[in-house]
N, CA, C and O atoms as a GROMACS GRO file, in nm:
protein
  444
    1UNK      N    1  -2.816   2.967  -6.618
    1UNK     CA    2  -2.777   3.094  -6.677
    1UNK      C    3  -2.891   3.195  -6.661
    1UNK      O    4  -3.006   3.162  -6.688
    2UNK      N    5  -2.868   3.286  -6.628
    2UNK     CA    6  -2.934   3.396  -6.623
    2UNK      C    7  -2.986   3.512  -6.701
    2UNK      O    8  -2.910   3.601  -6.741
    3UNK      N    9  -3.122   3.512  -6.723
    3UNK     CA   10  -3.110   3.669  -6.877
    3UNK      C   11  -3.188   3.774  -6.838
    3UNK      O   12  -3.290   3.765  -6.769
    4UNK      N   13  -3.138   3.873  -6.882
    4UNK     CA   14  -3.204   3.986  -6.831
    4UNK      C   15  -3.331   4.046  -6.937
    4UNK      O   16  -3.312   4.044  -7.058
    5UNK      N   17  -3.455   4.097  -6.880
    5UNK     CA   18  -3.524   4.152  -6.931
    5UNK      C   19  -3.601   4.279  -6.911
    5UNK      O   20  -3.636   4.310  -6.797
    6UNK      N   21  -3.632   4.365  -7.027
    6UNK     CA   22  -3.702   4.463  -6.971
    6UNK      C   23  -3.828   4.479  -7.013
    6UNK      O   24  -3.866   4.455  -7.127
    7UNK      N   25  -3.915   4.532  -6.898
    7UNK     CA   26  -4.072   4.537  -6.911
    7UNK      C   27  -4.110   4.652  -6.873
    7UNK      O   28  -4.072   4.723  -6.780
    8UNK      N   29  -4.240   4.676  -7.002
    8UNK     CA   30  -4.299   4.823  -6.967
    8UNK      C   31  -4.458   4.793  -6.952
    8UNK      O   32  -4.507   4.701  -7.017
    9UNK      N   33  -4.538   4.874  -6.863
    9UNK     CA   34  -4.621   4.837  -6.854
    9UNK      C   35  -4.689   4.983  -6.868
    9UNK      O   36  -4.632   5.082  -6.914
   10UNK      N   37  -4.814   4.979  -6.823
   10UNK     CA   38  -4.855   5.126  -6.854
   10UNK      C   39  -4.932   5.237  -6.797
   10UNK      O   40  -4.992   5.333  -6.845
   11UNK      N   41  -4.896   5.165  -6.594
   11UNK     CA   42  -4.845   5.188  -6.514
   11UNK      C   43  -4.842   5.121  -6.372
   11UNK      O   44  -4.894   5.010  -6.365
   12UNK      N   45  -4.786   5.177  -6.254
   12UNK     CA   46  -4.752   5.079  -6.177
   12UNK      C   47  -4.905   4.960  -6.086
   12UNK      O   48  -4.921   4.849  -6.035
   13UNK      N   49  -4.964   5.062  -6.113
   13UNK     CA   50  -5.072   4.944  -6.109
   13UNK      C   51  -5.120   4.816  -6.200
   13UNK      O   52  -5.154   4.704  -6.161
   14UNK      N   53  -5.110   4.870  -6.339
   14UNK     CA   54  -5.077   4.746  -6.406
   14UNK      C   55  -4.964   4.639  -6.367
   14UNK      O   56  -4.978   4.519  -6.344
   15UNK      N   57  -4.880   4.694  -6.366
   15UNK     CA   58  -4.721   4.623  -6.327
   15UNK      C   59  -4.792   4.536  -6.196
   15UNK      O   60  -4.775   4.415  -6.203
   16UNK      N   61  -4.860   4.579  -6.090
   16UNK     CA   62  -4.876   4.484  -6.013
   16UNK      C   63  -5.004   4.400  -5.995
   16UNK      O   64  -5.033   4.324  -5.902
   17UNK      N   65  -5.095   4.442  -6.139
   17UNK     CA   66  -5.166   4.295  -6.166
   17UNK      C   67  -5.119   4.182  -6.234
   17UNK      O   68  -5.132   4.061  -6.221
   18UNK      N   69  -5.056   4.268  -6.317
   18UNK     CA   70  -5.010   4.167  -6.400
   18UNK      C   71  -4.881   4.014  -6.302
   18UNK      O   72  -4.877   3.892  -6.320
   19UNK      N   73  -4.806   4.096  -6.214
   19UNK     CA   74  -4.694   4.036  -6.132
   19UNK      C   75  -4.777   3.927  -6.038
   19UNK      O   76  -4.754   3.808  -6.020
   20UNK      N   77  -4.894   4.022  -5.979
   20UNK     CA   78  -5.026   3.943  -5.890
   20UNK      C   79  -5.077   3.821  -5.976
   20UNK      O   80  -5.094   3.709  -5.929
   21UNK      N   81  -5.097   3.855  -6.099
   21UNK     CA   82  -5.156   3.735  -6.179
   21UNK      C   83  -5.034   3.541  -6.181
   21UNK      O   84  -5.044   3.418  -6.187
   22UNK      N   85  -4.943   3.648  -6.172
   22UNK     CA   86  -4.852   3.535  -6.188
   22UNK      C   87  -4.772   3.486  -6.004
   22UNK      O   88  -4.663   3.434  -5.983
   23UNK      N   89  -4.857   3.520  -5.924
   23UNK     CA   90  -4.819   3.517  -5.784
   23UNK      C   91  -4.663   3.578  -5.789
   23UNK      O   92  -4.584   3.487  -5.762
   24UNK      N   93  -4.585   3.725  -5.820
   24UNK     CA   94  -4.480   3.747  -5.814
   24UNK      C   95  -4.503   3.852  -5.743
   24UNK      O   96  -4.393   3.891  -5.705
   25UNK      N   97  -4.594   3.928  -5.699
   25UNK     CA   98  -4.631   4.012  -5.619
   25UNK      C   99  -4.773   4.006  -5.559
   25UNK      O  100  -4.869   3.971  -5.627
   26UNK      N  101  -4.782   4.038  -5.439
   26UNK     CA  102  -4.866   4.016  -5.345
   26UNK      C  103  -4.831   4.068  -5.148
   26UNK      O  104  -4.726   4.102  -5.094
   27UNK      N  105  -4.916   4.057  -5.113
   27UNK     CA  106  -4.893   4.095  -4.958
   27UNK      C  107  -4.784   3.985  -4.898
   27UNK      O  108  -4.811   3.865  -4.890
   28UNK      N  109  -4.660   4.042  -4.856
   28UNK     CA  110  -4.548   4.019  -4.752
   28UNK      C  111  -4.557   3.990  -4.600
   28UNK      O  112  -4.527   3.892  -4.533
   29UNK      N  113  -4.623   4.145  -4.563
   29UNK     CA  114  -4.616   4.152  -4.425
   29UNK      C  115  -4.737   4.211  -4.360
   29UNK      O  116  -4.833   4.223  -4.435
   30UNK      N  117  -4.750   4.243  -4.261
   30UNK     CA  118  -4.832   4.358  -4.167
   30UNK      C  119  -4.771   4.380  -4.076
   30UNK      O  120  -4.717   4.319  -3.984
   31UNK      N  121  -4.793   4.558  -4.138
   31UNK     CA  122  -4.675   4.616  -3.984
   31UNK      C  123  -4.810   4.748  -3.961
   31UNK      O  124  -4.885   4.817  -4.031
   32UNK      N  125  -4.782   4.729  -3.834
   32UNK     CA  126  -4.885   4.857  -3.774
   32UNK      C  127  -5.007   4.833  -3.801
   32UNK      O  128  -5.074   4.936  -3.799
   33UNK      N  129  -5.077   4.717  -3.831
   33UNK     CA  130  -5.189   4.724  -3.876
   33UNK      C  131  -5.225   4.721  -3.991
   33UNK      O  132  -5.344   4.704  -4.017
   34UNK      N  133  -5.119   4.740  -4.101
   34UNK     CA  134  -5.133   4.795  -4.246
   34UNK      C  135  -5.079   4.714  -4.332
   34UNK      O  136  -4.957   4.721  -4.317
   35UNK      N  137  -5.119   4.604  -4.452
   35UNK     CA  138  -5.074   4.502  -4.511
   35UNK      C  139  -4.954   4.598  -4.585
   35UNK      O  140  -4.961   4.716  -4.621
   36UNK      N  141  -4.876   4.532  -4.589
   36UNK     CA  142  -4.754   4.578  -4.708
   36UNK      C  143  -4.697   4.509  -4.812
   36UNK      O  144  -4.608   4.436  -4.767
   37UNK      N  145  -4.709   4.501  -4.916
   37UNK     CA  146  -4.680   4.464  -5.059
   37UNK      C  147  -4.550   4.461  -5.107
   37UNK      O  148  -4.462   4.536  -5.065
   38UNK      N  149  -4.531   4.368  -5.202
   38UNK     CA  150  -4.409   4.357  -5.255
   38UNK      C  151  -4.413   4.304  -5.369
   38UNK      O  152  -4.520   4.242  -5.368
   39UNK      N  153  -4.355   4.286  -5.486
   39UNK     CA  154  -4.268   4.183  -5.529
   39UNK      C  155  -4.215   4.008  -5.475
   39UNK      O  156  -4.108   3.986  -5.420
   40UNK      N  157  -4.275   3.946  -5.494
   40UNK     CA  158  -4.148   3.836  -5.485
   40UNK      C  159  -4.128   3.701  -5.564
   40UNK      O  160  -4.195   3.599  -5.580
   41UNK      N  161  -4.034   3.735  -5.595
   41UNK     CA  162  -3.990   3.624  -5.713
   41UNK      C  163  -3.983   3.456  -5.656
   41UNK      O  164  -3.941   3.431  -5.543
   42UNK      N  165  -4.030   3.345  -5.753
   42UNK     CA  166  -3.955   3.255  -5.685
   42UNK      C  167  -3.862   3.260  -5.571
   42UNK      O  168  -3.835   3.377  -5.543
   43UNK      N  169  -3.800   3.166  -5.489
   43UNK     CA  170  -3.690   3.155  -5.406
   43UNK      C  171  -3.589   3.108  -5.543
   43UNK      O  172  -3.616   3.030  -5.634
   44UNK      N  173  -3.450   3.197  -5.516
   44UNK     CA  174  -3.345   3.144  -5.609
   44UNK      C  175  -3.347   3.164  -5.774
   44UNK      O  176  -3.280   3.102  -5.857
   45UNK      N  177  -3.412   3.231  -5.788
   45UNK     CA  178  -3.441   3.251  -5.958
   45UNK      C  179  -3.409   3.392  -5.992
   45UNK      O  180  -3.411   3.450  -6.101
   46UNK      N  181  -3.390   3.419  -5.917
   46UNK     CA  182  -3.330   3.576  -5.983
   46UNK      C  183  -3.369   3.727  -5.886
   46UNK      O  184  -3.380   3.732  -5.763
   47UNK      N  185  -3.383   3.827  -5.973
   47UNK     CA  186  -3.376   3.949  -5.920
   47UNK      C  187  -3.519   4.044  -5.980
   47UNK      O  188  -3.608   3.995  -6.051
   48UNK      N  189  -3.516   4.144  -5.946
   48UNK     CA  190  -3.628   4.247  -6.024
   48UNK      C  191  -3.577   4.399  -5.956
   48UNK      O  192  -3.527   4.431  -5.848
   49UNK      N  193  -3.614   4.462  -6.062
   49UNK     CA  194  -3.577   4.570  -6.031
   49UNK      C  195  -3.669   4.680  -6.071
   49UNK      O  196  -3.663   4.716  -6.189
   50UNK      N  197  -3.781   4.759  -5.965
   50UNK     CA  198  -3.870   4.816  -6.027
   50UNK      C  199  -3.806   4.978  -6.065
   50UNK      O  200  -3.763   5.054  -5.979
   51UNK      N  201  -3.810   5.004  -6.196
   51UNK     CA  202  -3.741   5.116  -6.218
   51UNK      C  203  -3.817   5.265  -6.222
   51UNK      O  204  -3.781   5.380  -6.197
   52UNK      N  205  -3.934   5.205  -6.266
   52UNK     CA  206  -4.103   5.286  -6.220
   52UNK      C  207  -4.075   5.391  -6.334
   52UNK      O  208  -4.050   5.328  -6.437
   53UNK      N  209  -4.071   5.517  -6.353
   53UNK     CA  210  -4.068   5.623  -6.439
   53UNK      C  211  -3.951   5.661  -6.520
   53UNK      O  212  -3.856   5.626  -6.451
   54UNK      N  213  -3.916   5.701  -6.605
   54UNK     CA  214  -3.767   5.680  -6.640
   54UNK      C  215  -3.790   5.858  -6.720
   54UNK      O  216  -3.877   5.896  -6.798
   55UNK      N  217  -3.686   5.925  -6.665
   55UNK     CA  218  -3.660   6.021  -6.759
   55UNK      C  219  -3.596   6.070  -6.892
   55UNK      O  220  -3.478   6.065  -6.928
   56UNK      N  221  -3.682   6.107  -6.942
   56UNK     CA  222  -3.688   6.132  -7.129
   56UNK      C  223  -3.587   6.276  -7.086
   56UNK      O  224  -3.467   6.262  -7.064
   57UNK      N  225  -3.636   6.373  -7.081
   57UNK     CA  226  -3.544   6.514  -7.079
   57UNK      C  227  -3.552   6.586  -6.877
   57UNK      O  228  -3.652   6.641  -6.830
   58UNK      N  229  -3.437   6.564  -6.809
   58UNK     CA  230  -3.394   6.624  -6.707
   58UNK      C  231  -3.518   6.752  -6.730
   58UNK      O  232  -3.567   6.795  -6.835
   59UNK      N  233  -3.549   6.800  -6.555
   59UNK     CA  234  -3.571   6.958  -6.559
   59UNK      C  235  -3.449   7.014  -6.583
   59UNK      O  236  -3.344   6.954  -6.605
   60UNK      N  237  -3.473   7.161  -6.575
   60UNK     CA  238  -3.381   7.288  -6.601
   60UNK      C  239  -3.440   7.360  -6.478
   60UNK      O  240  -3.558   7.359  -6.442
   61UNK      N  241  -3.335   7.424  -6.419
   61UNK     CA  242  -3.299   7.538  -6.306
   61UNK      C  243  -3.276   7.665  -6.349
   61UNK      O  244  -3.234   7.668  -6.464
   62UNK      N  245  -3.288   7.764  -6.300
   62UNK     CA  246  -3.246   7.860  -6.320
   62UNK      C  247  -3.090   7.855  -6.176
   62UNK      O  248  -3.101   7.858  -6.054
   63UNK      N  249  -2.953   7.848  -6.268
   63UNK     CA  250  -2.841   7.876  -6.165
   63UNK      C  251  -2.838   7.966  -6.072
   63UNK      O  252  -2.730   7.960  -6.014
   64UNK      N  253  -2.931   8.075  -6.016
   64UNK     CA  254  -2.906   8.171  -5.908
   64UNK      C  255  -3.014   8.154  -5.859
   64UNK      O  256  -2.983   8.110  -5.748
   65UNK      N  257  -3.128   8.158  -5.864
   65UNK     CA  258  -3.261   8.071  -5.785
   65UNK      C  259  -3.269   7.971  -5.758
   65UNK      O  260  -3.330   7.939  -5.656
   66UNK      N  261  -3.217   7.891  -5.833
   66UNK     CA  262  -3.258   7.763  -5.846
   66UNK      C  263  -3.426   7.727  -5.835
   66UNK      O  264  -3.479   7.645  -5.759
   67UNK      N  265  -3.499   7.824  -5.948
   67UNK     CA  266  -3.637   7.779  -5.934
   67UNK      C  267  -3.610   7.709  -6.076
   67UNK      O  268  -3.506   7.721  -6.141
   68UNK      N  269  -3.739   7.620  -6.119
   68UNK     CA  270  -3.733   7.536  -6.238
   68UNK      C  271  -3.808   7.607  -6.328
   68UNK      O  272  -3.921   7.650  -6.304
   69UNK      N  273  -3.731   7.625  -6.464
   69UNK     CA  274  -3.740   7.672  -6.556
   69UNK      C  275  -3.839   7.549  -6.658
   69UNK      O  276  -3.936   7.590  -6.721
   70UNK      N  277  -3.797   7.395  -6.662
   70UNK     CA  278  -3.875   7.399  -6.768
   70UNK      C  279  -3.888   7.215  -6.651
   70UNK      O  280  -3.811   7.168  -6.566
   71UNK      N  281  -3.990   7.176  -6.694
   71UNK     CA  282  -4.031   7.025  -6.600
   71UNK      C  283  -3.926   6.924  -6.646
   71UNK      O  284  -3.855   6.951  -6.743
   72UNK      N  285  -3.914   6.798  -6.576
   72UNK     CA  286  -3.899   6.697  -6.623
   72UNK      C  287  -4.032   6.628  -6.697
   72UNK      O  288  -4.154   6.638  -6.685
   73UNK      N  289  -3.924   6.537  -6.792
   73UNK     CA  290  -4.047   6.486  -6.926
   73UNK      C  291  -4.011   6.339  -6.866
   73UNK      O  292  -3.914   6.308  -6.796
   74UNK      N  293  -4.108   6.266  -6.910
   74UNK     CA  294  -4.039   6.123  -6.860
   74UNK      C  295  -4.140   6.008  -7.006
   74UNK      O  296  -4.255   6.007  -7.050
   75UNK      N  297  -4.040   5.946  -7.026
   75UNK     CA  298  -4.064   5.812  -7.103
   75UNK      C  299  -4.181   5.717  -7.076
   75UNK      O  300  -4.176   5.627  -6.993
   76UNK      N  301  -4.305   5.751  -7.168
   76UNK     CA  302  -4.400   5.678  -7.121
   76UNK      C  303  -4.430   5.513  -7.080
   76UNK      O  304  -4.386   5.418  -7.144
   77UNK      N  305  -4.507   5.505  -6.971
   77UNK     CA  306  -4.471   5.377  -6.889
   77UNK      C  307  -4.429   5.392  -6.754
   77UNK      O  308  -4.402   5.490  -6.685
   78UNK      N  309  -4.432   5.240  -6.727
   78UNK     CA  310  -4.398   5.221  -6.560
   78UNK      C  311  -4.324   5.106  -6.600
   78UNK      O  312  -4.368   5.014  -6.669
   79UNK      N  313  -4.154   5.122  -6.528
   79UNK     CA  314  -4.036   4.997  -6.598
   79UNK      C  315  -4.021   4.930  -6.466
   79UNK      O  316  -4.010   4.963  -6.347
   80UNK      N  317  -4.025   4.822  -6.539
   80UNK     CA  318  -3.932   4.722  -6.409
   80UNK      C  319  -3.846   4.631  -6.528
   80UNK      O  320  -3.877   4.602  -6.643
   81UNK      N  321  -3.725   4.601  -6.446
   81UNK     CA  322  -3.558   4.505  -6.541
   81UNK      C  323  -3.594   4.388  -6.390
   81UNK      O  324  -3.618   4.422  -6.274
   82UNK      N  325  -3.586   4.242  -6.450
   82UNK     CA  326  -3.618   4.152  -6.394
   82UNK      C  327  -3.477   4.047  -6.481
   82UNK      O  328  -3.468   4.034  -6.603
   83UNK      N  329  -3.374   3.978  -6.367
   83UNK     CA  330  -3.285   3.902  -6.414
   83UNK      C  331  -3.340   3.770  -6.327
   83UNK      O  332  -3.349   3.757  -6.205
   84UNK      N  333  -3.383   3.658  -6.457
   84UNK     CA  334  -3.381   3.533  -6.378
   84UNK      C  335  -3.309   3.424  -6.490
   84UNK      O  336  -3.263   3.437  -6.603
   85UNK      N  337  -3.324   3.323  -6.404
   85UNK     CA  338  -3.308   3.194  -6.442
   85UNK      C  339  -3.405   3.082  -6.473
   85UNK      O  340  -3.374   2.966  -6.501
   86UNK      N  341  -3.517   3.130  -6.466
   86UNK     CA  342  -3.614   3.022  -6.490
   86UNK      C  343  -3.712   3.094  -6.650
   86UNK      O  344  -3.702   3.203  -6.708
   87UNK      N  345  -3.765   3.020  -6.665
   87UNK     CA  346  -3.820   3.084  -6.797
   87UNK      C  347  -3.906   3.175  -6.775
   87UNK      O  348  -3.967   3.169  -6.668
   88UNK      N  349  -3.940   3.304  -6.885
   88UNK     CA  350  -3.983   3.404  -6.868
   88UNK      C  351  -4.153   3.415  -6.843
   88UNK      O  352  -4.207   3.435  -6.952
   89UNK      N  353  -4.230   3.408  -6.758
   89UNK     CA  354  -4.366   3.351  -6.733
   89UNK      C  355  -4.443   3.435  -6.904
   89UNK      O  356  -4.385   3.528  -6.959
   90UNK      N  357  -4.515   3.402  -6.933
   90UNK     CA  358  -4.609   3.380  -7.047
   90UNK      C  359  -4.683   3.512  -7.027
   90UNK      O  360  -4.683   3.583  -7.127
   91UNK      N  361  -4.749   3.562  -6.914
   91UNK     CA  362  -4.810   3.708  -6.882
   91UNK      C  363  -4.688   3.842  -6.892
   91UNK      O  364  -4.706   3.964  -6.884
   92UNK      N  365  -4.574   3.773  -6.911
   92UNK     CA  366  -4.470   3.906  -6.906
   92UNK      C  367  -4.458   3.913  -7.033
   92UNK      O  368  -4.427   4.029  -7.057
   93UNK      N  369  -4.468   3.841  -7.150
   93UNK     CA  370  -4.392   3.841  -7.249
   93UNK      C  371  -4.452   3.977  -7.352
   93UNK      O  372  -4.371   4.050  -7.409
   94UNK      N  373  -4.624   3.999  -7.367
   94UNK     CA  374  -4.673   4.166  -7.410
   94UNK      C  375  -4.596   4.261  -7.342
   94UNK      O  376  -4.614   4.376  -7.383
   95UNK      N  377  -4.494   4.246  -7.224
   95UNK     CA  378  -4.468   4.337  -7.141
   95UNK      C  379  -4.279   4.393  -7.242
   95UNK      O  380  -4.233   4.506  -7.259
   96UNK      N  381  -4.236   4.285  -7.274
   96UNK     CA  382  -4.095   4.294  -7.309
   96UNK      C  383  -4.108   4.357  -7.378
   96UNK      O  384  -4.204   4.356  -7.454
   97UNK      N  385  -3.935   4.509  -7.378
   97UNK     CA  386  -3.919   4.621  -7.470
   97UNK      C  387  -3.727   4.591  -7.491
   97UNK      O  388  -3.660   4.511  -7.424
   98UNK      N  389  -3.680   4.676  -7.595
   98UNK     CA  390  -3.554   4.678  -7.603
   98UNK      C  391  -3.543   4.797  -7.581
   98UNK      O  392  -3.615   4.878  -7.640
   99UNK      N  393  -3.483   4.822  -7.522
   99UNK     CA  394  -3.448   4.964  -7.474
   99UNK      C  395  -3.291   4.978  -7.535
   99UNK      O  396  -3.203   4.898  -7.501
  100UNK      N  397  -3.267   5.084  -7.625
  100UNK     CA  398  -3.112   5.094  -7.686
  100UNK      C  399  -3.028   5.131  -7.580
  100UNK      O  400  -2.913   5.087  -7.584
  101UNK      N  401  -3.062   5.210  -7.477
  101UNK     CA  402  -2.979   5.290  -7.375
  101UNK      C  403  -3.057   5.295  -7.244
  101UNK      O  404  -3.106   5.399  -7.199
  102UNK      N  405  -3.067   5.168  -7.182
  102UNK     CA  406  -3.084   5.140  -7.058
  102UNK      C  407  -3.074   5.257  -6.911
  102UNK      O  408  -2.959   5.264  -6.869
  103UNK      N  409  -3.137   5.311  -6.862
  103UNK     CA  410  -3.106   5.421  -6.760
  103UNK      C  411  -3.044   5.298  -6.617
  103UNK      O  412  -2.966   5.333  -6.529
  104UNK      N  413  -3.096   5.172  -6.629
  104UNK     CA  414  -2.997   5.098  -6.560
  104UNK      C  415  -3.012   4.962  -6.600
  104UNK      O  416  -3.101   4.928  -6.678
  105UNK      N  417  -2.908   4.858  -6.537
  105UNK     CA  418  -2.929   4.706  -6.583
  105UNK      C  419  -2.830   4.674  -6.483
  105UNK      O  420  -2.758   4.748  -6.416
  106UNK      N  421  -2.843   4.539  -6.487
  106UNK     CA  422  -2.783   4.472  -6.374
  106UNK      C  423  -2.670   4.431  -6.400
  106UNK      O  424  -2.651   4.365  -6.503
  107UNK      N  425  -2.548   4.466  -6.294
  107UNK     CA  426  -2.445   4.407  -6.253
  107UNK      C  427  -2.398   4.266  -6.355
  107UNK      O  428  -2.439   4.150  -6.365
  108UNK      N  429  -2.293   4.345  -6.420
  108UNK     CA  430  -2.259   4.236  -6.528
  108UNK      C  431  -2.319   4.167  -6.682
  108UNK      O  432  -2.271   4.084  -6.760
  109UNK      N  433  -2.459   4.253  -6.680
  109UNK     CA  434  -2.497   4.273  -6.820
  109UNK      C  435  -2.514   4.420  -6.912
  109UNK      O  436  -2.531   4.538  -6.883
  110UNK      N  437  -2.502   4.362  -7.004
  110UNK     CA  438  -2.543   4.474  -7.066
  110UNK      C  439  -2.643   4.461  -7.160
  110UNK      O  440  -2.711   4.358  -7.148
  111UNK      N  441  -2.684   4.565  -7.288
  111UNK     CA  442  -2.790   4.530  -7.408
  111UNK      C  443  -2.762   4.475  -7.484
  111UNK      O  444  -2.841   4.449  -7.574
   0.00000   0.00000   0.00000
């Protein structure tokens, strides 16, 4: 069975020591010369989903310019929603939040 969780960290560099600490992220590939990074979960245990910044209040436009009247605000933190099946590693668990109104979640769950 599978459960979904959400994690905030406090930002995406944290998010990927903390993932590094637990070998869930680390170098993938080299393309061009240039290591490239990822995420990766176990084989077969689930999903992750880095959601990174999440917006608190939309900008505002002005309708006939369309220049921006007032910024986007965003919800402090750096999110990632991670659905597995194996137990939740021990370095994520300071990380878990309830979020009442999810900006997303995975396919077939909800809060």
């Amino acid at each position: 069975m599978y459960t979904q969780y959400f994690l905030k960290f406090e930002s995406q560099a944290q998010a990927h020591e903390v993932f590094g600490g637990i070998e869930w992220y680390g170098q993938v590939a080299v393309a061009d010369g240039e290591p490239r990074y990822d995420y990766t979960l176990p084989a077969h245990s689930g999903a992750l989903d880095e959601v990174g910044l999440v917006v608190d209040v939309p900008a505002t436009y002005d309708e006939v310019t369309f220049e921006e009247l007032t910024p986007t605000t965003y919800v402090d933190g750096w999110h990632i929603n991670i659905v597995i099946k194996i137990p939740l590693p021990d370095a994520l668990a300071p990380h878990l939040v309830s979020p009442t109104s999810p900006q997303r979640v995975f396919a077939g769950f909800s809060v």
